[in-house]
C-alpha positions in Angstrom: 0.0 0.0 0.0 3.0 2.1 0.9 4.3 1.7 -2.4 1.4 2.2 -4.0 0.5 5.4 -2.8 3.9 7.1 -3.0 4.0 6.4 -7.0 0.4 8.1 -7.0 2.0 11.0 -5.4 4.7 10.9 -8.0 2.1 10.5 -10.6 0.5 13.9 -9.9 3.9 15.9 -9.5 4.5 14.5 -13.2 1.2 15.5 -14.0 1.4 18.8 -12.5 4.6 19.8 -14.8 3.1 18.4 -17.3 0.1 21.0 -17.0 2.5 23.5 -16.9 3.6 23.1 -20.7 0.9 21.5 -22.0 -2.1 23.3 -20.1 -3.8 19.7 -18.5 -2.0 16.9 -17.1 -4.2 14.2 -15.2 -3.3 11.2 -12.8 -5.4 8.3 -13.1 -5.3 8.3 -9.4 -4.6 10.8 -6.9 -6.4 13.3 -4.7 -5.8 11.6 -1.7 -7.2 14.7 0.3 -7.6 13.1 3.7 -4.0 12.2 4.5 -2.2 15.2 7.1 1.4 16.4 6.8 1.8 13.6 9.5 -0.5 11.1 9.1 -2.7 9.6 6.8 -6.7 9.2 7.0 -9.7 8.1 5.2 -7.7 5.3 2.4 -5.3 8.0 1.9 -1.7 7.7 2.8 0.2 10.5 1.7 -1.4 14.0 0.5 -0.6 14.1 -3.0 -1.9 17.2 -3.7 0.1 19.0 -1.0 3.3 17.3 -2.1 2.6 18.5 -5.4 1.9 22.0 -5.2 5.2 22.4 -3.0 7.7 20.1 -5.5 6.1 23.0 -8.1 6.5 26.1 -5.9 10.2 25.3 -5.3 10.7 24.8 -8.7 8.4 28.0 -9.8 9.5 30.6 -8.2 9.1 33.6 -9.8 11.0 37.4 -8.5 11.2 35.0 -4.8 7.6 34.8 -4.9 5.6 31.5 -4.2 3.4 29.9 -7.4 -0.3 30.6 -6.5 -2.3 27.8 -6.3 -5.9 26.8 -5.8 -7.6 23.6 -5.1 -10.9 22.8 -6.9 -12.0 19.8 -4.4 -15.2 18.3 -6.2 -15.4 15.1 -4.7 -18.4 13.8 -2.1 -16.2 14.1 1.1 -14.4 17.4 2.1 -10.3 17.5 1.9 -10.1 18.0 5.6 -5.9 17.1 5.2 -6.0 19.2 2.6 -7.0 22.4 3.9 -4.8 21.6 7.2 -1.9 21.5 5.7 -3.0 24.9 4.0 -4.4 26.8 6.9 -3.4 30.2 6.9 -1.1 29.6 3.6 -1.8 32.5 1.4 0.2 30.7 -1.3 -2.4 28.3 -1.9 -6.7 28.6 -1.6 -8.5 25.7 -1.3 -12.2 25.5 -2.2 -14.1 22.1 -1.3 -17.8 21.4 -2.5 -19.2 18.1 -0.4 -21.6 16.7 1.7 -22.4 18.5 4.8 -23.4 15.7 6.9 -20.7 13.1 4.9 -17.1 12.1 6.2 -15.1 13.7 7.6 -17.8 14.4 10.4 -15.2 17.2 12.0 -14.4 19.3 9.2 -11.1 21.0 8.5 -11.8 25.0 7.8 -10.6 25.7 4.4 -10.1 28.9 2.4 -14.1 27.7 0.7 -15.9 25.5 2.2 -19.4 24.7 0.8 -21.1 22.1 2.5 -24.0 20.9 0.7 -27.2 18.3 2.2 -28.2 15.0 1.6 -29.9 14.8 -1.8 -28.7 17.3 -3.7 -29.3 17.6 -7.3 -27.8 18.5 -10.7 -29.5 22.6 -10.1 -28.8 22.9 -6.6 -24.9 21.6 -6.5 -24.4 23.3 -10.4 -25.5 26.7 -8.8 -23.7 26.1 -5.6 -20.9 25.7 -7.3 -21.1 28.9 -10.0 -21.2 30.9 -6.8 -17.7 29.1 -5.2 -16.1 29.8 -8.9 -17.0 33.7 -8.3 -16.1 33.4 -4.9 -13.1 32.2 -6.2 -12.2 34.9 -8.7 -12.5 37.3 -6.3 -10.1 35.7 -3.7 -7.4 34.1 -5.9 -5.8 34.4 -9.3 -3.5 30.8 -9.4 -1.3 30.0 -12.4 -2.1 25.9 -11.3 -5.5 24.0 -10.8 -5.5 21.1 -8.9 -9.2 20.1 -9.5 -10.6 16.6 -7.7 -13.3 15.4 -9.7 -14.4 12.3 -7.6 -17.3 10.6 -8.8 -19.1 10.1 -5.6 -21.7 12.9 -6.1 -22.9 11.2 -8.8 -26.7 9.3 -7.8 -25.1 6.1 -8.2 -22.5 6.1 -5.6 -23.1 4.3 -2.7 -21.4 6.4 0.3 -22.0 10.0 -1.7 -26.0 10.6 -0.7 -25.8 13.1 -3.0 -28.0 13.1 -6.5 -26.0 14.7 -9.0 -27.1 12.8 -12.6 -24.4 11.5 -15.1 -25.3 14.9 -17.2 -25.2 16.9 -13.8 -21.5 15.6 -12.9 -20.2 16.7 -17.0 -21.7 20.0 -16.3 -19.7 19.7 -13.0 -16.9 19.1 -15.0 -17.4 21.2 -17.5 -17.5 24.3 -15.7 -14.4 23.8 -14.1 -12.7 23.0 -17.0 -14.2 26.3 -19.0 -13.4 28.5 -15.9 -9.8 27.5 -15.9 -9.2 27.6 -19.9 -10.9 30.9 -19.8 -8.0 32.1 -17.5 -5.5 30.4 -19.4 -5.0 28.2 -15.6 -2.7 24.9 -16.4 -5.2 22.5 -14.6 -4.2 19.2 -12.8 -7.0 16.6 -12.6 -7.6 13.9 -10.3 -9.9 11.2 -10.1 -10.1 11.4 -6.1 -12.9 9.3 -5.1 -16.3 6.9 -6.4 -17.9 4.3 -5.4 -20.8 2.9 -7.6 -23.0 0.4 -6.6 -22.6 -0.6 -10.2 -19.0 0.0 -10.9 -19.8 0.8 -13.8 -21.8 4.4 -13.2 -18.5 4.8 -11.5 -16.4 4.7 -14.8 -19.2 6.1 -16.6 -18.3 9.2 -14.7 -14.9 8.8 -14.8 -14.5 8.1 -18.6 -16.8 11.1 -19.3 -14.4 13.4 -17.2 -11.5 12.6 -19.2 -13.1 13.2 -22.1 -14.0 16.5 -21.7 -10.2 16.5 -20.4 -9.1 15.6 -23.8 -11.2 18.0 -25.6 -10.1 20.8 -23.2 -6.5 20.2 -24.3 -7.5 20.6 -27.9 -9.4 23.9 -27.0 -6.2 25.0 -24.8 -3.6 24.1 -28.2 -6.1 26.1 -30.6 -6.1 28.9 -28.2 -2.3 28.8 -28.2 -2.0 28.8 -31.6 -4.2 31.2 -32.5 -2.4 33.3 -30.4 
């Protein structure tokens, strides 16, 4: 297990530099947001996304300053180890949209936190969510993205108890992807986590999350181009 999570974290600092040239880099895994600085929590072992934002600050810098980054935390559960390891960092905002009453049942405070009820649906969490963006924009501007898309909203999931359709999680997906691209934001994405009844639903999901991946890289090459 050891092993296994310490190549995941490897797997997201690769894909974070390879956001930086390319505008999207994903990691099949990853977004292990429960783990602490010093322990680990929820199946999570290490923090990958900690580890990765600070491997690409060191190696960022730019006139001494820090890389700014921000932390688009989509799946069911809040990153509790997560925003820990971020309190009071003004380097990095995190913003995490999940299940009020859902694990972690003491919550970490983040930078955003948007704790959402049992049931939710596709118009509820999609508006709750615009909102965070806007909050967002008016707290932060980050040149990197990590964004956790877990599939555990999704109605299918067994430990999300939220409602969110398979069209409701693309348009999820979709807006986060459209808000970074229109900022010209290298974004990181994480698969985080999902847990179908049907395991399929959960790589319904999944599958339909990197697609819109792979079209947002095309979008982000024309854009370069064209420029």
């Amino acid at each position: 297990m050891a092993e296994r999570a310490r190549r995941s974290v490897g797997a997201t600092v690769a894909a974070a530099r390879s956001a930086l040239r390319h505008g999207i880099g994903a990691n099949l895994a990853g977004g292990t947001h429960h783990a602490y600085a010093d322990k680990g929590g929820g199946f999570c072992v290490f923090n990958d996304v900690a580890v990765a934002a600070r491997v690409l600050q060191a190696q960022h810098q730019r006139d001494g300053r820090a890389l700014q980054v921000a932390v688009i935390d989509l799946d069911v559960h809040q990153g509790n180890g997560t925003a820990r390891i971020f309190q009071d960092d003004a380097s990095v905002f995190t913003l995490s949209l999940h299940g009020e009453k859902n694990f972690p049942f003491r919550k970490e405070a983040g930078d955003l936190d948007v704790g959402l009820p049992d049931g939710t649906g596709d118009a509820d969490y999609l508006a709750a969510l615009d909102a965070a963006l806007m909050q967002l924009d008016g707290h932060c501007k980050p040149q990197l993205v990590f964004f956790l898309a877990g599939a555990d909203p999704h109605e299918g999931d067994r430990l999300g108890r939220l409602k969110l359709s398979f069209q409701g999680m693309q348009s999820r997906d979709q807006r986060v992807l459209d808000w970074c691209l229109s900022r010209r934001i290298p974004l990181v994405l994480l698969m985080a986590g999902g847990y179908g009844v049907q395991i399929e639903a959960t790589v319904q999901v999944q599958l339909g999350t990197y697609r819109l991946a792979y079209a947002h890289w095309q979008r982000w090459q024309s854009s370069k181009q064209a420029a």
